[in-house]
TORPA-4810 file (N, C-alpha, C, O; in nm, 3 decimals):
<nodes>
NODE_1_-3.187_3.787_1.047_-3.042_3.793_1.060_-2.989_3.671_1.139_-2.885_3.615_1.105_X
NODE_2_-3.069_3.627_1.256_-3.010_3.519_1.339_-2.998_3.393_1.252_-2.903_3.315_1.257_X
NODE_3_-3.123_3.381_1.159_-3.112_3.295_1.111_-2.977_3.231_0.966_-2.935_3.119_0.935_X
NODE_4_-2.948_3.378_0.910_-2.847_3.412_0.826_-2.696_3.351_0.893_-2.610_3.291_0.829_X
NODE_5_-2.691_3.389_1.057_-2.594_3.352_1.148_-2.541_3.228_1.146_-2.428_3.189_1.117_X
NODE_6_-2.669_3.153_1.192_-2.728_3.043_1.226_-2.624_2.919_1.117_-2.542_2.830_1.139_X
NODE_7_-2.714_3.008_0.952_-2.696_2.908_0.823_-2.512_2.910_0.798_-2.440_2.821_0.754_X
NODE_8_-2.488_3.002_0.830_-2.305_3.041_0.827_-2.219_2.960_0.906_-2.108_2.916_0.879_X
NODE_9_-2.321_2.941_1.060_-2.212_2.885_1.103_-2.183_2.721_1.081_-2.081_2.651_1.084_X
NODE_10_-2.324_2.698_1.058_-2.347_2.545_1.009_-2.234_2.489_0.867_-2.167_2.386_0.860_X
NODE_11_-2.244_2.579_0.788_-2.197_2.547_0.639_-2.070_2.555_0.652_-2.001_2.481_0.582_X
NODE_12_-2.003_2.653_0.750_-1.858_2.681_0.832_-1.808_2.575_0.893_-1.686_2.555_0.897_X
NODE_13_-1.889_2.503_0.942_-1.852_2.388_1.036_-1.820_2.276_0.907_-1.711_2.224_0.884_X
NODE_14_-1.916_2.261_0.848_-1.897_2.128_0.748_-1.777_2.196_0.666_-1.708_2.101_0.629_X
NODE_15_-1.727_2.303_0.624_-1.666_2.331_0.554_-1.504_2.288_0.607_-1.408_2.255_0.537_X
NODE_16_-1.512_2.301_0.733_-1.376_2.322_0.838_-1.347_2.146_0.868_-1.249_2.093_0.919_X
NODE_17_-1.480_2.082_0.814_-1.454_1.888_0.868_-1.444_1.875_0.759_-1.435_1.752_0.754_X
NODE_18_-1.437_1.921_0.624_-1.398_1.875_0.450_-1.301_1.913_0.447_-1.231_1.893_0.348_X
NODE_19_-1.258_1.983_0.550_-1.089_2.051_0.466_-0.988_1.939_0.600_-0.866_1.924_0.611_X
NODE_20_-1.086_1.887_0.672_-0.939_1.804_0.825_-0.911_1.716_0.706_-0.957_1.692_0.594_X
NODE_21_-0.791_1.672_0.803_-0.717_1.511_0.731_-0.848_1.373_0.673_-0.952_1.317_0.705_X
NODE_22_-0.762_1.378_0.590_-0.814_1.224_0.507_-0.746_1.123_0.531_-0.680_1.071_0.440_X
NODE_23_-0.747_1.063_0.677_-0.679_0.981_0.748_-0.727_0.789_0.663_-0.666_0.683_0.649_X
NODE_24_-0.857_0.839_0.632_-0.868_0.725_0.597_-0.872_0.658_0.479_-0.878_0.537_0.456_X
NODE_25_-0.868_0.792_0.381_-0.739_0.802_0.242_-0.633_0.767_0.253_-0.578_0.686_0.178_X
NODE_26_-0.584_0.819_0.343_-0.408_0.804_0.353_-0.387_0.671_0.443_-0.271_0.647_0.476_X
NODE_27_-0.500_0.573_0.490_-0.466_0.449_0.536_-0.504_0.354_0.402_-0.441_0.250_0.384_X
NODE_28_-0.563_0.375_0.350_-0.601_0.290_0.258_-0.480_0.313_0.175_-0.401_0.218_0.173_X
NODE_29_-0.443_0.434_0.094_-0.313_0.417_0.013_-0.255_0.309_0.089_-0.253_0.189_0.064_X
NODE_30_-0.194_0.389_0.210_-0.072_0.258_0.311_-0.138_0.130_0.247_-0.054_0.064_0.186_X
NODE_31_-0.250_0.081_0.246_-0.239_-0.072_0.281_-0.206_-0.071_0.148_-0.096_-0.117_0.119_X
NODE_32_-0.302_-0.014_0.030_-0.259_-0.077_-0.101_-0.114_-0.074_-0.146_-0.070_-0.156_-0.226_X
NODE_33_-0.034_0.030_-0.088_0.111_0.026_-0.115_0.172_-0.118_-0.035_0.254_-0.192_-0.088_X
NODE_34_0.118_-0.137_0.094_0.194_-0.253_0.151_0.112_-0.389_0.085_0.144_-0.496_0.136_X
NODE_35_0.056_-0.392_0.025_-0.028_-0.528_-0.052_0.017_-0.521_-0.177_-0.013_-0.625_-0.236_X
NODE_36_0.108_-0.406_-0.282_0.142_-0.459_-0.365_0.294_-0.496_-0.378_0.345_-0.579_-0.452_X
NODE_37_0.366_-0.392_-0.265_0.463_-0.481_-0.222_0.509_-0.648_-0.179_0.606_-0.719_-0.207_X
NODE_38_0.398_-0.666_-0.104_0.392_-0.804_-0.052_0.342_-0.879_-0.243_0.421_-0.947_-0.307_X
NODE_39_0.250_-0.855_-0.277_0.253_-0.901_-0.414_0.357_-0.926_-0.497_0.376_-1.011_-0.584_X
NODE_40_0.431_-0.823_-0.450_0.569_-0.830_-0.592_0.659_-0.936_-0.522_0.744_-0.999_-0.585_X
NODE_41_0.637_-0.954_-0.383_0.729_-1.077_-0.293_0.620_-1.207_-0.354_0.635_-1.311_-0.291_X
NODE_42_0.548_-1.211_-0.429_0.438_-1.295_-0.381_0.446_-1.389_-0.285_0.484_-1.506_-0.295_X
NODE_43_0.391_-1.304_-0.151_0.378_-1.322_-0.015_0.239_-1.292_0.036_0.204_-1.176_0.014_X
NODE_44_0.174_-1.348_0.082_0.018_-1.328_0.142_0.062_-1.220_0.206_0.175_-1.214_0.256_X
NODE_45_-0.054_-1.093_0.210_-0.038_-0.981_0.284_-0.117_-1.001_0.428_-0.219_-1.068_0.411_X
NODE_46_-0.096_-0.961_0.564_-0.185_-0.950_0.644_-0.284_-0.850_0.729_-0.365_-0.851_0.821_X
NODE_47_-0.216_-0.756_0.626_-0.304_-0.613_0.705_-0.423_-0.646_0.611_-0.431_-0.699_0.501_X
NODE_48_-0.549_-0.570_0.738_-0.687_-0.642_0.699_-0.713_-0.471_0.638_-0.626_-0.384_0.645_X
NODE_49_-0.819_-0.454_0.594_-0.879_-0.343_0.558_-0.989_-0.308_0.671_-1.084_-0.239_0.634_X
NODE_50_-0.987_-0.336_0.764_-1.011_-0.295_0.874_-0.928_-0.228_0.995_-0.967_-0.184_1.103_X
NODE_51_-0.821_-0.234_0.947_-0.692_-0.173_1.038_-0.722_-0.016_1.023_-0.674_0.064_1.103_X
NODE_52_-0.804_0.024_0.915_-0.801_0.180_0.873_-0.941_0.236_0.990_-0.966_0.354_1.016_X
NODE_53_-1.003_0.135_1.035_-1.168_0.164_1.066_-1.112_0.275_1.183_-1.171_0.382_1.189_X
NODE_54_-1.018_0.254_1.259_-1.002_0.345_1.393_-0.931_0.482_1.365_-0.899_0.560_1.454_X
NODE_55_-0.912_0.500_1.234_-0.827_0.655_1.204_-0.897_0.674_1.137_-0.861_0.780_1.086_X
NODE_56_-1.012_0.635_1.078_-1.097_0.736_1.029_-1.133_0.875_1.044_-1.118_0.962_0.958_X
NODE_57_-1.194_0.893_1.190_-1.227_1.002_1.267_-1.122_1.078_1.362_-1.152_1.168_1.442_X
NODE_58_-1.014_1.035_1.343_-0.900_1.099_1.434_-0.876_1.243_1.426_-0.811_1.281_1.329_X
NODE_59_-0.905_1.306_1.487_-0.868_1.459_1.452_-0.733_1.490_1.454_-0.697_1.601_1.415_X
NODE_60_-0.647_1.402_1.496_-0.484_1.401_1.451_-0.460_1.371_1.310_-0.507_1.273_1.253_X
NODE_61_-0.345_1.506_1.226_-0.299_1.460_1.101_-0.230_1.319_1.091_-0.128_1.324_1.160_X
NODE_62_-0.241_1.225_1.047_-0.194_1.085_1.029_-0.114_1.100_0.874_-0.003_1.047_0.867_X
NODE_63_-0.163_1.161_0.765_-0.134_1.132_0.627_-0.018_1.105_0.637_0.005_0.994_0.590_X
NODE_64_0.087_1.167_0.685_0.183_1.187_0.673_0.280_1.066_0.741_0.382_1.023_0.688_X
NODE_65_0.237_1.030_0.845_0.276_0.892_0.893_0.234_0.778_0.794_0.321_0.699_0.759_X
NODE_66_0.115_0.766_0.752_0.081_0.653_0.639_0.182_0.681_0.551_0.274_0.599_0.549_X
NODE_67_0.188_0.769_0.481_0.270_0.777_0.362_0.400_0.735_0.404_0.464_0.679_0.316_X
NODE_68_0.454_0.745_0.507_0.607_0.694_0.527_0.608_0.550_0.628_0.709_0.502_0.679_X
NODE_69_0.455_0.490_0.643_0.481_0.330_0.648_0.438_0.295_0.544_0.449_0.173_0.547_X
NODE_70_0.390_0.328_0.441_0.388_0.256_0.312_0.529_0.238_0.270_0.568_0.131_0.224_X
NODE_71_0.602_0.336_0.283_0.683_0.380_0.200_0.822_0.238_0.269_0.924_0.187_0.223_X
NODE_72_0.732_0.226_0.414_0.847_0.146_0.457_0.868_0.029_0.397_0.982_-0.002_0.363_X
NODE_73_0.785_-0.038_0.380_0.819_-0.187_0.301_0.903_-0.239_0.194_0.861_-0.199_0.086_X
NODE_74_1.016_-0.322_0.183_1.038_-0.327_0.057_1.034_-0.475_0.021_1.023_-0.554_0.115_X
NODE_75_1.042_-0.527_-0.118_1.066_-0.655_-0.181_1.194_-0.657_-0.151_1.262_-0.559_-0.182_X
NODE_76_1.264_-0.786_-0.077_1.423_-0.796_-0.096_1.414_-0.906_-0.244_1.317_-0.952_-0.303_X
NODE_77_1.512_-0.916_-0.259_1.621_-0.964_-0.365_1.590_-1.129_-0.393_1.580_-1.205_-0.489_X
NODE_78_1.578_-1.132_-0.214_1.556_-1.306_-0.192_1.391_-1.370_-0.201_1.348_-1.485_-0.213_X
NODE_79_1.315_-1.219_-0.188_1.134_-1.258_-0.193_1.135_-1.221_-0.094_1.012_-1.225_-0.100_X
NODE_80_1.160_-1.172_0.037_1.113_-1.144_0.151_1.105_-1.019_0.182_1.200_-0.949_0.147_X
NODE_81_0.982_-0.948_0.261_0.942_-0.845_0.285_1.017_-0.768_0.391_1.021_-0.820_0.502_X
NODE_82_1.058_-0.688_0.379_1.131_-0.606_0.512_1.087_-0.514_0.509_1.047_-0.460_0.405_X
NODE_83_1.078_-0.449_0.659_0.980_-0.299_0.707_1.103_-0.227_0.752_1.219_-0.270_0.748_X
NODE_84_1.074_-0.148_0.784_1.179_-0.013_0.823_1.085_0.143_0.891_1.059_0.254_0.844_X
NODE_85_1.065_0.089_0.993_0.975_0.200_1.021_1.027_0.309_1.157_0.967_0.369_1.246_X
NODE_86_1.178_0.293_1.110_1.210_0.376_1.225_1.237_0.508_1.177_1.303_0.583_1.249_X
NODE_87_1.193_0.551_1.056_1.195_0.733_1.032_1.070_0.769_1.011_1.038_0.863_0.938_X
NODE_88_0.976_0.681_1.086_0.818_0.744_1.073_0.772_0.799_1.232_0.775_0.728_1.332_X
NODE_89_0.747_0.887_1.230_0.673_0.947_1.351_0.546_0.888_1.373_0.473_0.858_1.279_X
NODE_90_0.512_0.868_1.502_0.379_0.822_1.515_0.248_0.882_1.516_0.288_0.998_1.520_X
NODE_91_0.161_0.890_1.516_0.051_0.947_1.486_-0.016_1.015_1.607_-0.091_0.918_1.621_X
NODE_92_-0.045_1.075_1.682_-0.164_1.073_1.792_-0.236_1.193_1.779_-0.332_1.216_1.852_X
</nodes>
């Protein structure tokens, strides 16, 4: 039986770290959304794909902040990139 315990709580645990945030899904969208923005400016992008390495493991939900700094960027009219990131909450 202990061992039955044992196997439950293990498979419980991995089950409960597959279901946390996909912080580092939802940073990678961000960048590819802000790199094809900057593309459509054709403007060199500078976020590295290493900017995602430190929210990987965050046990704070982030998705939801990525999705609304992607969302911040736009192409202006003239080619230039403008951010807008003052209706995004921050992450911690």
């Amino acid at each position: 039986m202990k061992k039955i315990v044992t196997l439950f709580a293990a498979v419980s645990a991995l089950a409960l770290s597959a279901c946390g945030p996909d912080n580092a899904g939802a940073c990678t969208a961000y960048i590819e959304k802000v790199n094809a923005t900057y593309e459509e400016c054709d403007v060199e992008s500078t976020i590295e794909d290493s900017f995602c390495d430190s929210y990987a493991d965050l046990d704070a939900d982030c998705t939801e902040y990525f999705d609304c700094l992607g969302n911040a960027y736009t192409c202006e009219d003239d080619g230039t990139v403008s951010v807008d990131t003052s209706g995004c909450d921050g992450c911690a």
